[in-house]
Wavefront OBJ file of the C-alpha trace (Angstrom):
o trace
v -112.763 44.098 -169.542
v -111.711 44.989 -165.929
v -110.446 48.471 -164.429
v -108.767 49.327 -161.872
v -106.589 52.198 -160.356
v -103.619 52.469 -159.276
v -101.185 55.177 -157.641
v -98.248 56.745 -159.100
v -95.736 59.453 -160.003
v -94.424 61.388 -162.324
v -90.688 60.030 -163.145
v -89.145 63.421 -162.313
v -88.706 65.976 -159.485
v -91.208 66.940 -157.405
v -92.579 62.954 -157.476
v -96.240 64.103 -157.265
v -98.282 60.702 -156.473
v -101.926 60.570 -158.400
v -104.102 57.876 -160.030
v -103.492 56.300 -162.837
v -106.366 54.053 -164.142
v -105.747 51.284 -165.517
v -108.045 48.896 -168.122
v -107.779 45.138 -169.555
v -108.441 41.560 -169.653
v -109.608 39.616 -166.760
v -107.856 36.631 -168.432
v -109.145 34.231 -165.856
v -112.606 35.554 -166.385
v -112.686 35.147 -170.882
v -110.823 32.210 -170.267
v -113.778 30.836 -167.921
v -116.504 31.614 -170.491
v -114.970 30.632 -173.418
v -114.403 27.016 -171.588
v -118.533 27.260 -170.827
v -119.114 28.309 -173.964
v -116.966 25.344 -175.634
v -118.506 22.892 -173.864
v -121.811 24.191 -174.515
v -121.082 24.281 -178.284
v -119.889 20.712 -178.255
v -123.182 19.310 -176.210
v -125.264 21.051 -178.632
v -122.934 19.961 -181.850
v -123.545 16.043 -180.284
v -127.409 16.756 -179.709
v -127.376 17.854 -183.780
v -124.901 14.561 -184.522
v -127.570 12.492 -182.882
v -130.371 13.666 -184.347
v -129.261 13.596 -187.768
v -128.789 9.808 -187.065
v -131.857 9.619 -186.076
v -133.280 11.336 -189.240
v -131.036 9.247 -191.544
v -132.480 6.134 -189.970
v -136.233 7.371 -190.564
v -135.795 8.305 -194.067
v -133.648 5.141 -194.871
v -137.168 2.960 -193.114
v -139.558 4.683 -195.643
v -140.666 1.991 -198.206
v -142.182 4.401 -201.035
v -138.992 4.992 -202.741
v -140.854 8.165 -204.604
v -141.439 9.445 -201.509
v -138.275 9.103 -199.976
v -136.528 10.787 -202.917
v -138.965 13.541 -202.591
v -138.075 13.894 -198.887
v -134.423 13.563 -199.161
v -134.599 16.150 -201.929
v -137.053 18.974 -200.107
v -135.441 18.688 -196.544
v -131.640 16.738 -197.189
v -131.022 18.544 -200.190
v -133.021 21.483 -199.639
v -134.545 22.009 -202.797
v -137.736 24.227 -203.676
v -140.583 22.070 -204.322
v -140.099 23.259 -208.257
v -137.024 22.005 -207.753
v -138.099 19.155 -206.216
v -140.623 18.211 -209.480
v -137.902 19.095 -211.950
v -136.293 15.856 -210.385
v -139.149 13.468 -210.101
l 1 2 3 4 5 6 7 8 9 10 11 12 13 14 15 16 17 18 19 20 21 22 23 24 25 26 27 28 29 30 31 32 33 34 35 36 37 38 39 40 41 42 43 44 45 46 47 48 49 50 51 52 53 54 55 56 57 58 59 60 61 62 63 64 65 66 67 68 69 70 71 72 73 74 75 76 77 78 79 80 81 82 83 84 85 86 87 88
């Protein structure tokens, strides 16, 4: 939000001038921090892409299938670890 004021006058006779003051949207301002904001957002959003690629290739390189099931199901999954043993 910006204010500001500005002078003016009644519309009839006598025209007495005062100040009016006046409130909004500095426009170029929102508009400037939604743009940081976006690209903020999408850095993080590709920081999250690549490191769920890098999770997916860790858990595909475990050779204990048991124990990549378990992990996929606690932490992929996100199952309790009751609900974890229910499966297994």
């Amino acid at each position: 939000m910006t204010t500001d004021t500005v002078k003016g006058s009644s519309p009839y006779f006598p025209y007495v001038e005062h100040s009016i003051k006046i409130r909004g949207i500095d426009y170029k301002s929102h508009n400037d921090k939604i743009e940081r904001l976006q690209r903020k957002l999408n850095r993080r959003v590709e920081e999250l892409i690549d490191l769920v690629e890098e999770i997916n290739d860790y858990m595909n390189n475990i050779d204990d299938s048991l124990i990549r099931r378990i992990l996929t199901l606690r932490y992929i999954n996100g199952l309790t670890w009751e609900g974890v043993a229910m499966y297994i």
